[in-house]
PQR file with spaces between the fields and no chain letter, atoms N, CA, C, O and H, PARSE charges and radii, in Angstrom:
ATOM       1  N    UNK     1      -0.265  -33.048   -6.255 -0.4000 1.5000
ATOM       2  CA   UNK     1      -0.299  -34.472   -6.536 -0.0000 2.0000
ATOM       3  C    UNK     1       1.068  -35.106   -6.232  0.5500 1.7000
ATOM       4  O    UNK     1       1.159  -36.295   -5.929 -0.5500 1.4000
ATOM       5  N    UNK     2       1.972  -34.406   -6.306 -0.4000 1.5000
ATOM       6  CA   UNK     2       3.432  -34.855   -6.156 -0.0000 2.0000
ATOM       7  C    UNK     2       3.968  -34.715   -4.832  0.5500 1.7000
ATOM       8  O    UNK     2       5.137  -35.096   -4.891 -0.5500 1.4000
ATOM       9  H    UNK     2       1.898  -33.440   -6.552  0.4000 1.0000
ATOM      10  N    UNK     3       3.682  -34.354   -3.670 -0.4000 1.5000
ATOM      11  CA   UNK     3       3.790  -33.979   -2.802 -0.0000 2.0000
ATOM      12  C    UNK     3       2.563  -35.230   -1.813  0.5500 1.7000
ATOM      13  O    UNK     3       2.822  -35.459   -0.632 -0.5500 1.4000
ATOM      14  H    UNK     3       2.732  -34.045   -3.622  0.4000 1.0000
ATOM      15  N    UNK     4       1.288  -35.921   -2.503 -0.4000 1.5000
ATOM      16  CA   UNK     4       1.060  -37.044   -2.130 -0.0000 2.0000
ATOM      17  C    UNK     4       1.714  -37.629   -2.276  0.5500 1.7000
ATOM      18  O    UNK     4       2.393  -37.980   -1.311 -0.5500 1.4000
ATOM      19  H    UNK     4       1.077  -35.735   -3.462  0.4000 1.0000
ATOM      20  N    UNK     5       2.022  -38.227   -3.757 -0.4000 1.5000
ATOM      21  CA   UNK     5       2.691  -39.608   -3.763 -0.0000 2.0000
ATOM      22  C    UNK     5       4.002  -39.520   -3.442  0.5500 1.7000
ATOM      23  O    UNK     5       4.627  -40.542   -3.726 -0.5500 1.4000
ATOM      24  H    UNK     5       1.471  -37.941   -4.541  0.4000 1.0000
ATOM      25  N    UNK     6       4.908  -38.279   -2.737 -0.4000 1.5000
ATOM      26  CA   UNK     6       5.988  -38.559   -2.019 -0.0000 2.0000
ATOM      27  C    UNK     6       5.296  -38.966   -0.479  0.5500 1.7000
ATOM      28  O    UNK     6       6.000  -39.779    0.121 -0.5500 1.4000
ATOM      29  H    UNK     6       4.401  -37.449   -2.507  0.4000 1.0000
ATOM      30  N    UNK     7       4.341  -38.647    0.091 -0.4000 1.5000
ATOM      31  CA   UNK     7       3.997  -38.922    1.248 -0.0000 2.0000
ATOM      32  C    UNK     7       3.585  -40.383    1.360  0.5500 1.7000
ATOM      33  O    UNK     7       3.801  -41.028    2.386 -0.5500 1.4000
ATOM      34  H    UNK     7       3.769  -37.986   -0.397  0.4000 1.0000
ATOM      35  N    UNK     8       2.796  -41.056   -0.059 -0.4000 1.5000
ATOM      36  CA   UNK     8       2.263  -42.210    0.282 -0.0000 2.0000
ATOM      37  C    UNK     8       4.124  -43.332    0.167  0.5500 1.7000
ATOM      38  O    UNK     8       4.403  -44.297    0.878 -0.5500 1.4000
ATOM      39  H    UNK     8       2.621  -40.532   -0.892  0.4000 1.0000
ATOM      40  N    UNK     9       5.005  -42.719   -0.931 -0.4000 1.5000
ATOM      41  CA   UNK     9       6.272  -43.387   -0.544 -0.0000 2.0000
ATOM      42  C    UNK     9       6.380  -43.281    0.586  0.5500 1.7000
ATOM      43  O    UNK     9       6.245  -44.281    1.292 -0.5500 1.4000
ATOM      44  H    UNK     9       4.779  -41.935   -1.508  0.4000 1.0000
ATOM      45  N    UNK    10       6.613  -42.250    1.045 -0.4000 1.5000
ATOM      46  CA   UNK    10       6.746  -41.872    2.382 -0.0000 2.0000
ATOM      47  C    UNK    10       6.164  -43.066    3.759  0.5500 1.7000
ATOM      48  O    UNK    10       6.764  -43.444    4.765 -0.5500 1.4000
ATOM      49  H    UNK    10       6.723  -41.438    0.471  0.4000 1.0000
ATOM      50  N    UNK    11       4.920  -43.363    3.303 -0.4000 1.5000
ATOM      51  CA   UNK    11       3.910  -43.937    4.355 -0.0000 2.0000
ATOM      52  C    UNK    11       4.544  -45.128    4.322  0.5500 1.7000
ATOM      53  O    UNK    11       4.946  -45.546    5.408 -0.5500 1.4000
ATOM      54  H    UNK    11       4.432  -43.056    2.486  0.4000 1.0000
ATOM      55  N    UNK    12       4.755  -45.841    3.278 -0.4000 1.5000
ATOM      56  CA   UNK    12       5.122  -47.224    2.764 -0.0000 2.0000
ATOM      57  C    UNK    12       6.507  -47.193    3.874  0.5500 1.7000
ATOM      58  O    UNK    12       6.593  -47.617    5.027 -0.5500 1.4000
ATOM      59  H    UNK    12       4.428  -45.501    2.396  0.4000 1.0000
ATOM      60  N    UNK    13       7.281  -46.669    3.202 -0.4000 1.5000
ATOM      61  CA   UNK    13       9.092  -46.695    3.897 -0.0000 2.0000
ATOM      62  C    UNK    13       8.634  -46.652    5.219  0.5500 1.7000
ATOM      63  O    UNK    13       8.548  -47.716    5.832 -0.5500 1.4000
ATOM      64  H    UNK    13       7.211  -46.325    2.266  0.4000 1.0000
ATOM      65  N    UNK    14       8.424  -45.934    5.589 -0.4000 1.5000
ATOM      66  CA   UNK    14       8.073  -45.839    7.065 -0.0000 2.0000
ATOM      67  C    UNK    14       6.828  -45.304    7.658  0.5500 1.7000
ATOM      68  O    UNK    14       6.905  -44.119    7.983 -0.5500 1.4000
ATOM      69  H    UNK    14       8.494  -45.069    5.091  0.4000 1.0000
ATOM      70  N    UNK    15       6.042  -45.716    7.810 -0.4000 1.5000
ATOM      71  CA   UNK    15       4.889  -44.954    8.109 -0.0000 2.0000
ATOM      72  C    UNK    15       4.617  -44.545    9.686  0.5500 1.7000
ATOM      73  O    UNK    15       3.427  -44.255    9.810 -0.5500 1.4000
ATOM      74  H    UNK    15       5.980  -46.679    7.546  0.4000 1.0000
ATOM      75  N    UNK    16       5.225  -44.448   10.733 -0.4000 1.5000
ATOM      76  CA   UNK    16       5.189  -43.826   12.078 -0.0000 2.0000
ATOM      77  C    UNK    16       5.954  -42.091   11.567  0.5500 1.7000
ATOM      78  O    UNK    16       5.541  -41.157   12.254 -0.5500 1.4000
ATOM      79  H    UNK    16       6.192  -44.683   10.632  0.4000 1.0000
ATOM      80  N    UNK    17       6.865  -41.770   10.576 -0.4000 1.5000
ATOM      81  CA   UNK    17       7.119  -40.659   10.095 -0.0000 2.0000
ATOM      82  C    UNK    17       6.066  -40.230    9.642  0.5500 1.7000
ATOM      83  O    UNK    17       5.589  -39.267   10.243 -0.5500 1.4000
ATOM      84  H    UNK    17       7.201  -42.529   10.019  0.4000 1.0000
ATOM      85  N    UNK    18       5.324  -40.759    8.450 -0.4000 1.5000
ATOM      86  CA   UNK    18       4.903  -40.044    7.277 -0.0000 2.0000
ATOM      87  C    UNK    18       3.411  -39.851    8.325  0.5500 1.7000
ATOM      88  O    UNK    18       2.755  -38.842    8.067 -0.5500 1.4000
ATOM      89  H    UNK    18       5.712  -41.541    7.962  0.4000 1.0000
ATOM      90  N    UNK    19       2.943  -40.642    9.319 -0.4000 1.5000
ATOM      91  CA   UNK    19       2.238  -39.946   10.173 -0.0000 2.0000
ATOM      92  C    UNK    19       2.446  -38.596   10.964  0.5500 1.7000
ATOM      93  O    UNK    19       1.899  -37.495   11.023 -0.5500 1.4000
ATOM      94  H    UNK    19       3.476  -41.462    9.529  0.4000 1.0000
ATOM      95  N    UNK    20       3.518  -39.244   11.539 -0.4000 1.5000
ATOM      96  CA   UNK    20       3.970  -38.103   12.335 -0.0000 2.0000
ATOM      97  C    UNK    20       3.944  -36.562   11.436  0.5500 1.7000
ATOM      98  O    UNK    20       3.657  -35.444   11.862 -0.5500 1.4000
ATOM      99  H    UNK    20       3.962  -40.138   11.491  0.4000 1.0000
ATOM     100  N    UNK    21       4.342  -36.972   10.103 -0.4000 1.5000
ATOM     101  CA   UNK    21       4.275  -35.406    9.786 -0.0000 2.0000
ATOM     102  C    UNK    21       3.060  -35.498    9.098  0.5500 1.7000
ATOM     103  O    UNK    21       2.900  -34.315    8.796 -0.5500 1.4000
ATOM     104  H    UNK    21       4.576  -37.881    9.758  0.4000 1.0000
ATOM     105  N    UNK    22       2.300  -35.970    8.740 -0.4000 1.5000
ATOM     106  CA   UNK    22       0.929  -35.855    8.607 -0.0000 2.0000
ATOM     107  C    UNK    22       0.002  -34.826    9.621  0.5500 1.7000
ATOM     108  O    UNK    22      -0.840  -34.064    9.146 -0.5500 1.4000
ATOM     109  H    UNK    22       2.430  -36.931    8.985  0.4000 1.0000
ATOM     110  N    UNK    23       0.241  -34.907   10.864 -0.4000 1.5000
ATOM     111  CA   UNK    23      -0.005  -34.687   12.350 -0.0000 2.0000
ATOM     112  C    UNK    23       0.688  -33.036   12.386  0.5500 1.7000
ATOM     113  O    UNK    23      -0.089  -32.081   12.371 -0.5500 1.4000
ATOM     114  H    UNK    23       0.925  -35.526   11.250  0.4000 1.0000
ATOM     115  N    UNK    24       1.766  -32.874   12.421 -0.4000 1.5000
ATOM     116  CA   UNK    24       2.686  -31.637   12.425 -0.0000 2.0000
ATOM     117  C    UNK    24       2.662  -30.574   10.938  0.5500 1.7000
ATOM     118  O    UNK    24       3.220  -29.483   11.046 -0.5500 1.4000
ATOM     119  H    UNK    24       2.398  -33.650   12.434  0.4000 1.0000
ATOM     120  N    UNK    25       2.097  -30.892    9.778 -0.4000 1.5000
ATOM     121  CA   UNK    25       1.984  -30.326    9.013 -0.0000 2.0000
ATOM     122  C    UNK    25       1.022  -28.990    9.184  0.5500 1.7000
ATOM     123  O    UNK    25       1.316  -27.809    8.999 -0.5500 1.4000
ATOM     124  H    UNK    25       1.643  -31.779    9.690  0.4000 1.0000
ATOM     125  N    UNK    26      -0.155  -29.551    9.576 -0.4000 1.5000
ATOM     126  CA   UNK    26      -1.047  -27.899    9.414 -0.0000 2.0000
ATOM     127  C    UNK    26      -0.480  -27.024   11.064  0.5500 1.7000
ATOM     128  O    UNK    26      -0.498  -25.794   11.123 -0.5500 1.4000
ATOM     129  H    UNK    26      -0.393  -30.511    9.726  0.4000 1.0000
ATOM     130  N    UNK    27      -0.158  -27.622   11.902 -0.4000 1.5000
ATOM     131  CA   UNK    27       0.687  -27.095   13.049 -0.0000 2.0000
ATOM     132  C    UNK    27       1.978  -25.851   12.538  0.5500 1.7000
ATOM     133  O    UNK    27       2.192  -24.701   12.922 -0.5500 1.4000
ATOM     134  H    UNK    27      -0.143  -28.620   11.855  0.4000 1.0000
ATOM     135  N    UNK    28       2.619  -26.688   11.561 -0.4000 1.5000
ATOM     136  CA   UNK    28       3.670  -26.237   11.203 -0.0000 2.0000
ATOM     137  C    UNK    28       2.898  -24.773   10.255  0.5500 1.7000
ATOM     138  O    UNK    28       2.952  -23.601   10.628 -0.5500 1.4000
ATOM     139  H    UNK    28       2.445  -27.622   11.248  0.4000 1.0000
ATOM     140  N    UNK    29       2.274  -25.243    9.089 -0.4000 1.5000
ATOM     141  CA   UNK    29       1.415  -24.576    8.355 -0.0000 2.0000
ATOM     142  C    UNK    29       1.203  -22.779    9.237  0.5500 1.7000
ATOM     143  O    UNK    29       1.405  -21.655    8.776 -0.5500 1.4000
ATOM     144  H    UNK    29       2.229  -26.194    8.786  0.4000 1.0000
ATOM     145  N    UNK    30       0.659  -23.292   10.820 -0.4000 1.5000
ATOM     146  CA   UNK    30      -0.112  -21.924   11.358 -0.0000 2.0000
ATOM     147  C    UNK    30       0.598  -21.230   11.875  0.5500 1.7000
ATOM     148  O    UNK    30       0.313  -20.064   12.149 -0.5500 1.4000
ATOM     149  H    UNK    30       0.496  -24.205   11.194  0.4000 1.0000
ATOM     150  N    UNK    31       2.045  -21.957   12.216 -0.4000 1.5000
ATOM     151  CA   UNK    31       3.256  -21.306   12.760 -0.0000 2.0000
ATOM     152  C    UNK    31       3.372  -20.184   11.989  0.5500 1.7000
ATOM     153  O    UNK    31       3.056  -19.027   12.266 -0.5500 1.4000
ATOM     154  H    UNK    31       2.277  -22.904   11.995  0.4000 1.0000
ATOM     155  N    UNK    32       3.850  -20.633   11.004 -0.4000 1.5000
ATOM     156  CA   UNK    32       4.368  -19.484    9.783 -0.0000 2.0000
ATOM     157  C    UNK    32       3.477  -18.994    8.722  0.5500 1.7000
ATOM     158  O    UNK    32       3.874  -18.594    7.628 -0.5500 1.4000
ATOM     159  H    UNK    32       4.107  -21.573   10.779  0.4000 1.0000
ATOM     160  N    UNK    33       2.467  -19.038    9.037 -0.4000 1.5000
ATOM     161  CA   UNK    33       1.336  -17.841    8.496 -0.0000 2.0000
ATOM     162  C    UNK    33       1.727  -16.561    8.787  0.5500 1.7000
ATOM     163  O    UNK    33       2.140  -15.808    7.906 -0.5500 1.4000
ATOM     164  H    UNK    33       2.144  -19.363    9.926  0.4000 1.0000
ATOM     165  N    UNK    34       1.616  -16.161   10.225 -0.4000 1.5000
ATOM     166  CA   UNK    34       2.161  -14.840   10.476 -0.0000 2.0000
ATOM     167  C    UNK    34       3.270  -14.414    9.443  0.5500 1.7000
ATOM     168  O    UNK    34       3.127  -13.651    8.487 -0.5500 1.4000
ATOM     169  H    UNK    34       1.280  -16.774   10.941  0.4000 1.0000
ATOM     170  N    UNK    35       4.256  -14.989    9.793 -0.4000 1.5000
ATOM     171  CA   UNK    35       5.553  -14.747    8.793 -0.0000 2.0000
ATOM     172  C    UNK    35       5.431  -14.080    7.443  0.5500 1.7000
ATOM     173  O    UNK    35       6.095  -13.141    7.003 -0.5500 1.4000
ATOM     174  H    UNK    35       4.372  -15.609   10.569  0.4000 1.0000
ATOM     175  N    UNK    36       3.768  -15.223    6.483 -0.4000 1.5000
ATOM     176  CA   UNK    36       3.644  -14.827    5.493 -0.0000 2.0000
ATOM     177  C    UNK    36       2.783  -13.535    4.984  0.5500 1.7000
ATOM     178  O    UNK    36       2.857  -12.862    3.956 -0.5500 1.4000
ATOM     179  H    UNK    36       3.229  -15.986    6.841  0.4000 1.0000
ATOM     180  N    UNK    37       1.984  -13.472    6.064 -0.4000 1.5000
ATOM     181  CA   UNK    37       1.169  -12.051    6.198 -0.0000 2.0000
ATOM     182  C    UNK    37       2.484  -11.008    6.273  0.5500 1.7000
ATOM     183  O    UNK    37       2.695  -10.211    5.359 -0.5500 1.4000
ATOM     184  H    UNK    37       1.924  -14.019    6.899  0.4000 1.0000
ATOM     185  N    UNK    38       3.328  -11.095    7.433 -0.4000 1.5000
ATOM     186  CA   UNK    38       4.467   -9.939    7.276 -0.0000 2.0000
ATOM     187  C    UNK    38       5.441   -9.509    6.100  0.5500 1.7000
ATOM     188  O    UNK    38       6.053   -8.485    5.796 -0.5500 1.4000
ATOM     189  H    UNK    38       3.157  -11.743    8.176  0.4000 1.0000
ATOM     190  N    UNK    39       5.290  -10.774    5.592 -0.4000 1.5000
ATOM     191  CA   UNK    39       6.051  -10.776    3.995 -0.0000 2.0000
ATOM     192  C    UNK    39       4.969  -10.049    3.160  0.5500 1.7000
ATOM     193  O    UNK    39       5.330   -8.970    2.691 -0.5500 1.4000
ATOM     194  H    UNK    39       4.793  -11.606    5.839  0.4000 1.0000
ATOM     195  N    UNK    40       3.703  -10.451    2.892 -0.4000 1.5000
ATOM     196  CA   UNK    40       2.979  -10.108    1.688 -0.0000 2.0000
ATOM     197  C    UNK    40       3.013   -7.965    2.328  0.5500 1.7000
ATOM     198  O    UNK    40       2.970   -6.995    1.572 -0.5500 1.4000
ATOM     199  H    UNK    40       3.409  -11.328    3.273  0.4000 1.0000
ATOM     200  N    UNK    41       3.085   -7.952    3.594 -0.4000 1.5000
ATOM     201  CA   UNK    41       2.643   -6.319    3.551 -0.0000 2.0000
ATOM     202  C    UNK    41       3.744   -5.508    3.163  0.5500 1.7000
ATOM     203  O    UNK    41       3.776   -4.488    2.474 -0.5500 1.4000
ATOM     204  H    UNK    41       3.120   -8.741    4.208  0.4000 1.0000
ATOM     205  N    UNK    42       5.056   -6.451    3.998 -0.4000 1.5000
ATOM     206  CA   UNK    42       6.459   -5.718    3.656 -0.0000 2.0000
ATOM     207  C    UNK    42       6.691   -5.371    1.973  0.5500 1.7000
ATOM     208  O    UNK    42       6.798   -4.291    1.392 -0.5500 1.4000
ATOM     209  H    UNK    42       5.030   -7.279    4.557  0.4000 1.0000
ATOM     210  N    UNK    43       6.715   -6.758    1.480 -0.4000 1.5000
ATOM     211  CA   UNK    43       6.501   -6.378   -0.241 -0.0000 2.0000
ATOM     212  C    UNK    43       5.232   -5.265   -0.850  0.5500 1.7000
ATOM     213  O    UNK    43       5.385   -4.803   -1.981 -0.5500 1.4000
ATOM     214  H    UNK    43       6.628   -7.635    1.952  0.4000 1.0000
ATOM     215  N    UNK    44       4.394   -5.004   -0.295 -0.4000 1.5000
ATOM     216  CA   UNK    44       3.253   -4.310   -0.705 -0.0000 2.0000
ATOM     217  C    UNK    44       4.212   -2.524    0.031  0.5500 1.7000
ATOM     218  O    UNK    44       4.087   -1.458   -0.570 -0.5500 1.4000
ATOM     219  H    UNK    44       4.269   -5.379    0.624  0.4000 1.0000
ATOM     220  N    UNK    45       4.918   -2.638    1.127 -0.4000 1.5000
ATOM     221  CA   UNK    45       5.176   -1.104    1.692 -0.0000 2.0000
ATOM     222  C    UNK    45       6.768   -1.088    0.573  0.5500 1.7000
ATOM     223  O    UNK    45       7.145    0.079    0.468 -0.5500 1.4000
ATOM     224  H    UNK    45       5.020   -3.505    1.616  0.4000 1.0000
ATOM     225  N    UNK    46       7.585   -1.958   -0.122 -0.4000 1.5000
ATOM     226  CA   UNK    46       8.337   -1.592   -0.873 -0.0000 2.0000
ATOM     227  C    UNK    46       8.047   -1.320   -2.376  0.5500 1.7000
ATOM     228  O    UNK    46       8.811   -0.623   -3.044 -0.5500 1.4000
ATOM     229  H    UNK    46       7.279   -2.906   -0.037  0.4000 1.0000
ATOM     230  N    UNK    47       6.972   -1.863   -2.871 -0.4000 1.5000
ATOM     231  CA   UNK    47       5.940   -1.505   -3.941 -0.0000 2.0000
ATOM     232  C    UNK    47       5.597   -0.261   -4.029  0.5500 1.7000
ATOM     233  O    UNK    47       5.676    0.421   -5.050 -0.5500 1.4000
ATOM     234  H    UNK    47       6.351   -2.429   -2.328  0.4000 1.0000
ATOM     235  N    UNK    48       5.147    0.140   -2.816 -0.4000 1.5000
ATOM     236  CA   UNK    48       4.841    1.769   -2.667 -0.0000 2.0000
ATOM     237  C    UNK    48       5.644    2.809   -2.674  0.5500 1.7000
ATOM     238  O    UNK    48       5.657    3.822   -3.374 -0.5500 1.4000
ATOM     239  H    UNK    48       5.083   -0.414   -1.986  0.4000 1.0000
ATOM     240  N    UNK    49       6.492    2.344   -1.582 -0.4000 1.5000
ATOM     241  CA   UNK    49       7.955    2.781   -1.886 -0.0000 2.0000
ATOM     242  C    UNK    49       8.826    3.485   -3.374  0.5500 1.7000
ATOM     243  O    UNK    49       9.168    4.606   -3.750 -0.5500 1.4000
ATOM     244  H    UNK    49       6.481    1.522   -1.013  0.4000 1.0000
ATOM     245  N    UNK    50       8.912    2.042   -3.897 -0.4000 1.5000
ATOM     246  CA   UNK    50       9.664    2.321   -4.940 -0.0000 2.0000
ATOM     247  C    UNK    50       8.472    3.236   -6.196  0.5500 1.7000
ATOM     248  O    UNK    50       9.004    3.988   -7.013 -0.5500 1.4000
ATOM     249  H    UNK    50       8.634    1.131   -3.592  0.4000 1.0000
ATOM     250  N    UNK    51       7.006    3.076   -6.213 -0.4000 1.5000
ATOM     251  CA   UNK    51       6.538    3.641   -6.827 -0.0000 2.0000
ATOM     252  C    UNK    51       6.215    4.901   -6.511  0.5500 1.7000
ATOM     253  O    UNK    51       5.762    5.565   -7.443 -0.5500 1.4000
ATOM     254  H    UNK    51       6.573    2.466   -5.549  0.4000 1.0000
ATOM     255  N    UNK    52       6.343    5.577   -5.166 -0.4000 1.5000
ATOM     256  CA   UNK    52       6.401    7.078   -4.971 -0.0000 2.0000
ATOM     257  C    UNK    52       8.021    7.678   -5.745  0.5500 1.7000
ATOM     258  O    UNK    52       8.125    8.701   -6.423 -0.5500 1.4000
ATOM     259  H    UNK    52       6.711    5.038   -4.409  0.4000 1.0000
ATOM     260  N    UNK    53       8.884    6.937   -5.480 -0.4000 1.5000
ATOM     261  CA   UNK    53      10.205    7.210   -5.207 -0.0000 2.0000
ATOM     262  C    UNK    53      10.226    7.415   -7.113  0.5500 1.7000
ATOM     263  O    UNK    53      10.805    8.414   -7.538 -0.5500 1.4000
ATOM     264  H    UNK    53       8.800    6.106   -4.929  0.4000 1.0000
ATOM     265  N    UNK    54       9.771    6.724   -7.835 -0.4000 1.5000
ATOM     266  CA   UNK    54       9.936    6.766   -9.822 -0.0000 2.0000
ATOM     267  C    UNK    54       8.999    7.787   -9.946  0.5500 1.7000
ATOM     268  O    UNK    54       9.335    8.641  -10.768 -0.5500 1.4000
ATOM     269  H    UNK    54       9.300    5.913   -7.490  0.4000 1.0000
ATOM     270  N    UNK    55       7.734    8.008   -9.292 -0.4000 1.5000
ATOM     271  CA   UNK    55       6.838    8.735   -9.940 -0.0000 2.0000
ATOM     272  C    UNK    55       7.573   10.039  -10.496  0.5500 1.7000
ATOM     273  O    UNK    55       7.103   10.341  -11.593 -0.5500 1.4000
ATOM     274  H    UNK    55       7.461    7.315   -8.625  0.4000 1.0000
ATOM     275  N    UNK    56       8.682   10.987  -10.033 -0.4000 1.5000
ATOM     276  CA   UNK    56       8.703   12.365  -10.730 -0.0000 2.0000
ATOM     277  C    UNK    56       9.242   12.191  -12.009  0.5500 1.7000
ATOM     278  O    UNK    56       9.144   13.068  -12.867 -0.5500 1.4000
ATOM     279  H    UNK    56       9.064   10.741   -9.142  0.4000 1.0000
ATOM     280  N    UNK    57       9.989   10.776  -12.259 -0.4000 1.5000
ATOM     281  CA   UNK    57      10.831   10.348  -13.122 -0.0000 2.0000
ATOM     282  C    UNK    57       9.549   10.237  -14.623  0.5500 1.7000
ATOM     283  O    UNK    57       9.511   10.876  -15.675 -0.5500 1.4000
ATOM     284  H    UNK    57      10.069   10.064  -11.562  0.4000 1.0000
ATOM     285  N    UNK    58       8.609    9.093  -14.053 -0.4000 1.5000
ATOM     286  CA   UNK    58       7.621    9.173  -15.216 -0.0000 2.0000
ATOM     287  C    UNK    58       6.844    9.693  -15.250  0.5500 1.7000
ATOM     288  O    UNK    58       5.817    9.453  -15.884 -0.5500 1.4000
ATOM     289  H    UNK    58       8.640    8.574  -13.199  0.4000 1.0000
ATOM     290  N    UNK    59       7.060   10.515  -14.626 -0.4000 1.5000
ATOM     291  CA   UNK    59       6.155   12.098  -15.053 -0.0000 2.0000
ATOM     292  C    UNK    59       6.848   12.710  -16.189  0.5500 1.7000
ATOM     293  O    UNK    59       6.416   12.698  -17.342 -0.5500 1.4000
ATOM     294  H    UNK    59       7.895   10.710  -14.111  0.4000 1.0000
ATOM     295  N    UNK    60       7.847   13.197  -15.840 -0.4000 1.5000
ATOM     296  CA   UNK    60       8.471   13.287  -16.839 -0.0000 2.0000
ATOM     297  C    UNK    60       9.569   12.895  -17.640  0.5500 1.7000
ATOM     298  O    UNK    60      10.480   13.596  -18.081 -0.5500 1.4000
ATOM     299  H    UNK    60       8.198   13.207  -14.904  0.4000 1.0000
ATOM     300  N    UNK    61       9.335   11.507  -17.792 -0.4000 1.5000
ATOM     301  CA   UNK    61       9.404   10.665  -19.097 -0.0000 2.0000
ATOM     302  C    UNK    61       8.738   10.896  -19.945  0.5500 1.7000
ATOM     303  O    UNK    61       9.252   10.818  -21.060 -0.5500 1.4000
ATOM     304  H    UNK    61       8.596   10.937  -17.434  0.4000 1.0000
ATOM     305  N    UNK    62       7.315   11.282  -19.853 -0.4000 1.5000
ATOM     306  CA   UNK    62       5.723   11.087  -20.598 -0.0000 2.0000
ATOM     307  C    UNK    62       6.048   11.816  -21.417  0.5500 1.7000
ATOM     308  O    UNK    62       6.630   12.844  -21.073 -0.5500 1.4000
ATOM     309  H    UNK    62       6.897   11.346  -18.947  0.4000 1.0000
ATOM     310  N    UNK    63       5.808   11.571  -22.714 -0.4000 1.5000
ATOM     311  CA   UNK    63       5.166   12.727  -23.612 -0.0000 2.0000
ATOM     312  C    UNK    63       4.140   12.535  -24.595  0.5500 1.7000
ATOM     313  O    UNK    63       4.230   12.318  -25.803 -0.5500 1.4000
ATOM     314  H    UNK    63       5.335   10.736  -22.993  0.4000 1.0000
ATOM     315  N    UNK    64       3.000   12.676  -23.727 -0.4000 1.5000
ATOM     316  CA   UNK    64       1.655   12.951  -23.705 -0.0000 2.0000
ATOM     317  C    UNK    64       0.984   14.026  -24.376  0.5500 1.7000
ATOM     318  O    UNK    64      -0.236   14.155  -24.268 -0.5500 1.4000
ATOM     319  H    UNK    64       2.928   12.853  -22.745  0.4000 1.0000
C-alpha cells in the first residue's frame, strides 16, 4: 500500500517518470529473478553445509 501511494505522489509530481517506471518495473522485476533463484539455492547449499559440518557435534551433545 505504501509503495502505491509513493507512486501515485509520484504520478502527481511528475507523471512521464512515475510512468516510465510503471513500464520498467516488471522488466526490471524478470531481470533479477535469476539472481534470486541463485540466492535462495546458495543459502539452501550453506544450510546443508553448515548442518553436515555440526551434525558429529550434536550427536554428541545428546543425552538421550
Amino acid at each position: 500500500m505504501v509503495k502505491f501511494l509513493l507512486w501515485l505522489i509520484l504520478f502527481i509530481l511528475c507523471w512521464p517518470l512515475a510512468l516510465l517506471a510503471l513500464v520498467l518495473y516488471p522488466i526490471v522485476w524478470l531481470i533479477l529473478l535469476p539472481f534470486r533463484i541463485v540466492g535462495i539455492a546458495v543459502g539452501g547449499v550453506l544450510e546443508l553445509l553448515w548442518a553436515v559440518l555440526t551434525l558429529p557435534a550434536r550427536l554428541l551433545g545428546s543425552k538421550a
